[in-house]
C-alpha positions as CSV (number, residue, x, y, z in Angstrom):
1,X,0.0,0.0,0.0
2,X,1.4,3.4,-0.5
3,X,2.5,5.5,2.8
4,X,1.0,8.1,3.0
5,X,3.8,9.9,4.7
6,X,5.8,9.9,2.1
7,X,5.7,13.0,-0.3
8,X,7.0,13.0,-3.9
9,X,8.2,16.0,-5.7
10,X,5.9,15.5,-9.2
11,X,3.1,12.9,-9.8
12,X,3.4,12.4,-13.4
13,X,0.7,9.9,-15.2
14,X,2.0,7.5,-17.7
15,X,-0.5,5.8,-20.4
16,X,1.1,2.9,-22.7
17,X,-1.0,2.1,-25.4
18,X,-1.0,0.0,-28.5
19,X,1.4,2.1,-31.1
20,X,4.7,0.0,-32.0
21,X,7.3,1.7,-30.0
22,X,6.3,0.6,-26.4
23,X,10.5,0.8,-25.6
24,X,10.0,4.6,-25.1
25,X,7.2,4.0,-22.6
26,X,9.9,1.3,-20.5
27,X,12.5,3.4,-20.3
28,X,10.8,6.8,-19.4
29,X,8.9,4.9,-17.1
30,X,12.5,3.8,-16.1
31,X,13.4,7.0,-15.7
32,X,10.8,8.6,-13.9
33,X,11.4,6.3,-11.4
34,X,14.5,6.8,-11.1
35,X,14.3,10.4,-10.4
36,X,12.1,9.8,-7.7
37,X,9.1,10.9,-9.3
38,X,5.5,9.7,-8.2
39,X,4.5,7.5,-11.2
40,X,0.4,7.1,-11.9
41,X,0.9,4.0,-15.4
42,X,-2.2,2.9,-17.2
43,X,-1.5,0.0,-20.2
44,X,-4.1,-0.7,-22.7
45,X,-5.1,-4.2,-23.0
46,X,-3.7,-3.6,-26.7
47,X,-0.5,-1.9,-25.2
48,X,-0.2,-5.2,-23.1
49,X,-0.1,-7.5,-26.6
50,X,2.5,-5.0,-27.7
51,X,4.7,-5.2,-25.3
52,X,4.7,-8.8,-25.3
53,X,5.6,-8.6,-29.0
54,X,8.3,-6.2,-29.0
55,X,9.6,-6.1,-25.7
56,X,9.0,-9.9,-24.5
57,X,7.2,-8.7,-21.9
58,X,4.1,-10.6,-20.5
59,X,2.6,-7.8,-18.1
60,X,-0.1,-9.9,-15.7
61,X,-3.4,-8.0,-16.4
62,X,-4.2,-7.3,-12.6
63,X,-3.8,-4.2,-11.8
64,X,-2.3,-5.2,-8.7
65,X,0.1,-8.0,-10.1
66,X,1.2,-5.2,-12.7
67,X,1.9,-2.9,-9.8
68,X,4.2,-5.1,-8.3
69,X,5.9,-6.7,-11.6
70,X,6.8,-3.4,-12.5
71,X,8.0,-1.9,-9.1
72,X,10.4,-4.9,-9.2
73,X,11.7,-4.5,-12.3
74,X,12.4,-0.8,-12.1
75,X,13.1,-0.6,-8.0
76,X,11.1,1.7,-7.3
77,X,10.1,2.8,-3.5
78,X,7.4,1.7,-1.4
79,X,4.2,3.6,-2.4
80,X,6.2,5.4,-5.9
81,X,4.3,3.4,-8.6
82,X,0.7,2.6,-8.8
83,X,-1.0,1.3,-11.6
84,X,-4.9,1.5,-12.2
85,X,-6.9,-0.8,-14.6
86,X,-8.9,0.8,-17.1
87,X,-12.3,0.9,-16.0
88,X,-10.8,1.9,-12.9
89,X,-12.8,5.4,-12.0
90,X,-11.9,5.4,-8.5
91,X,-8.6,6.2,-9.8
92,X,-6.8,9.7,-8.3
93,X,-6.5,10.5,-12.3
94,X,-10.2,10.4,-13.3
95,X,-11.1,13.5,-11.2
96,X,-9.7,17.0,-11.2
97,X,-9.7,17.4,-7.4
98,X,-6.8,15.1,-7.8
99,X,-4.8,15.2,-11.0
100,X,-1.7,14.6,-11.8
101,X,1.2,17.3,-12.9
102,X,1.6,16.2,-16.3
103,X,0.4,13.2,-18.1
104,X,1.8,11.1,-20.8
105,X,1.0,9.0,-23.4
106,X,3.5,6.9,-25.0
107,X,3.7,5.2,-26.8
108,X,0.2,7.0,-28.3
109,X,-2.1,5.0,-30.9
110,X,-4.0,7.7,-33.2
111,X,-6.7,5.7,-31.9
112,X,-6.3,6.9,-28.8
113,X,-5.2,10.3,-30.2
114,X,-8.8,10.8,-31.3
115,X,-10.7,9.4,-28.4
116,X,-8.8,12.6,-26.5
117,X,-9.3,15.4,-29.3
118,X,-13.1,13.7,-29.9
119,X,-13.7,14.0,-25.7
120,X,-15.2,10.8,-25.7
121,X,-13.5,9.0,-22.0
122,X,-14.6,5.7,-22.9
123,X,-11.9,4.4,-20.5
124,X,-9.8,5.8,-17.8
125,X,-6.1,6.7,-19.9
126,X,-9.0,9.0,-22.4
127,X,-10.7,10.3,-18.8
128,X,-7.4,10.9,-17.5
129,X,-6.1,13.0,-20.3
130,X,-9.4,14.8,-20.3
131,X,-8.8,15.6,-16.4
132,X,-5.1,16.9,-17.4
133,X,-6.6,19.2,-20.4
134,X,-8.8,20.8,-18.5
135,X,-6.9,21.5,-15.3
136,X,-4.6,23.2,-17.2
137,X,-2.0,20.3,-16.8
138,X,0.5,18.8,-18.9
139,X,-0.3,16.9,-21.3
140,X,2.4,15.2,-23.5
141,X,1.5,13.0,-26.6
142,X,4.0,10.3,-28.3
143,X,2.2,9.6,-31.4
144,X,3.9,6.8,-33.1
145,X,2.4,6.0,-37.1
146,X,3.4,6.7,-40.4
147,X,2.1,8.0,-42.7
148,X,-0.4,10.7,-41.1
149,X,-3.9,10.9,-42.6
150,X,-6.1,14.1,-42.9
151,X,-8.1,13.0,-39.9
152,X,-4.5,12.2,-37.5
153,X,-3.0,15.4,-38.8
154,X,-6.8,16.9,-37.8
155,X,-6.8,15.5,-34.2
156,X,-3.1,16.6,-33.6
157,X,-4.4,20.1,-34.7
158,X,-7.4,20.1,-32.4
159,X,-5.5,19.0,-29.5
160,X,-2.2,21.2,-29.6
161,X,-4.9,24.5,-30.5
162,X,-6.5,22.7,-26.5
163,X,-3.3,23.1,-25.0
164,X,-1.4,19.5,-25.7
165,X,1.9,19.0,-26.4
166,X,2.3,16.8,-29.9
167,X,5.7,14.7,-30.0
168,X,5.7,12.2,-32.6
169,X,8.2,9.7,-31.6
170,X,10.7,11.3,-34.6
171,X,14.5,10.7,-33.0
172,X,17.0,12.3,-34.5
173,X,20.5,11.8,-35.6
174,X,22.7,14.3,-35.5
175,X,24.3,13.3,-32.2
176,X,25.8,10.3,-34.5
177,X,23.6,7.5,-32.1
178,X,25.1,4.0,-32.1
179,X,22.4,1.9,-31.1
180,X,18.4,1.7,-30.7
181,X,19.1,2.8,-26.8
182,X,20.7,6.0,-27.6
183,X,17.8,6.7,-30.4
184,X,15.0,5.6,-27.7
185,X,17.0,7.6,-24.7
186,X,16.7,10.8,-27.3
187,X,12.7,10.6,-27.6
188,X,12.7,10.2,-23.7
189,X,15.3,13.0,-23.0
190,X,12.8,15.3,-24.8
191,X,9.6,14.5,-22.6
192,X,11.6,14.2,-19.5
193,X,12.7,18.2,-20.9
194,X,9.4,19.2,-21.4
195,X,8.3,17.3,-18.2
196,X,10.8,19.2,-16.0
197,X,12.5,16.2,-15.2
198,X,16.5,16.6,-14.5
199,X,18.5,13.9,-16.5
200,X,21.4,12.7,-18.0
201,X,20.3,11.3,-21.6
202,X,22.8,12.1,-23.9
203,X,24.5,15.1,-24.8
204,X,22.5,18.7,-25.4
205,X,23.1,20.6,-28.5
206,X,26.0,22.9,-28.7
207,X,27.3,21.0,-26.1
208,X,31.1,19.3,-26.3
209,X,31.6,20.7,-29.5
């Protein structure tokens, strides 16, 4: 059970759903952890089939059983990680007398995209977005598909014009990476950066040269 006593610096929310690219959400999960932020996850039953598929990861579908794999894996401190199913609406995240600082999705299906821009809160990672929008909270969106149609491009529109910030996962390459790590650690670096989150991914532009 969490303690009560103990107070965290941020809460930040973190939604993985079912776009290819689930190794960003891992590893900024990872790293929220490891900064000792308060860490509010949500997977999609289709984000659970993906990250059995490209992580080899079998996440039990428990809430509670996920809470616990995942606290293990990533060490994380007695009461720092909970994880809420999603039809969960006694969940901290579904109501704005108790949101989060910021919320994440990543990675971010455009299925999911729409469900936020449309306001429809069909489950609790589309109500918990909503509840970040309109408390005037962070809200940080790893869209992950190519190519874009009208509607995606649409959605994106409507929802950075709301307030959200739109980061397709789009790594770049000009800090000469030499693995899939150092291009996954760059797409994290950036939403720990816009997140407020202090870390050491990688060299800065300008920097070292």
């Amino acid at each position: 059970m969490p303690d009560p006593q103990t107070t965290w610096p941020k809460t930040i929310a973190l939604a993985l759903t079912g776009a290819s690219g689930t190794q960003y959400g891992l590893r900024l999960l990872e790293c929220l952890l490891q900064a000792g932020i308060r860490v509010y996850l949500m997977v999609s039953q289709a984000g659970q089939i993906v990250l059995k598929m490209e992580a080899g990861i079998a996440i039990p579908s428990n809430p509670a059983d996920m809470e616990r794999f995942f606290a293990e894996r990533f060490q994380a401190a007695p009461g720092q990680l909970r994880v809420f199913g999603r039809q969960e609406w006694t969940a901290p995240v579904a109501s704005g007398t108790n949101p989060p600082d910021a919320m994440v999705v990543c990675p971010c299906t455009t299925g999911t995209l729409a469900s936020i821009a449309a306001g429809v809160s069909g489950d609790l990672i589309d109500r918990a977005a909503d509840v970040a929008m309109k408390e005037g909270r962070k809200l940080i969106l790893v869209v992950r598909e190519t190519p874009f149609s009208v509607i995606h491009l649409e959605n994106m529109l409507r929802l950075a014009r709301a307030g959200a910030v739109i980061m397709p996962a789009n790594p770049g390459f000009y800090f000469k990476p030499q693995g899939v790590e150092d291009l996954i650690d760059f797409m994290v670096a950036r939403v720990l950066d816009h997140l407020g989150v202090a870390h050491q991914l990688g060299q800065r532009w300008g920097e070292g040269t």
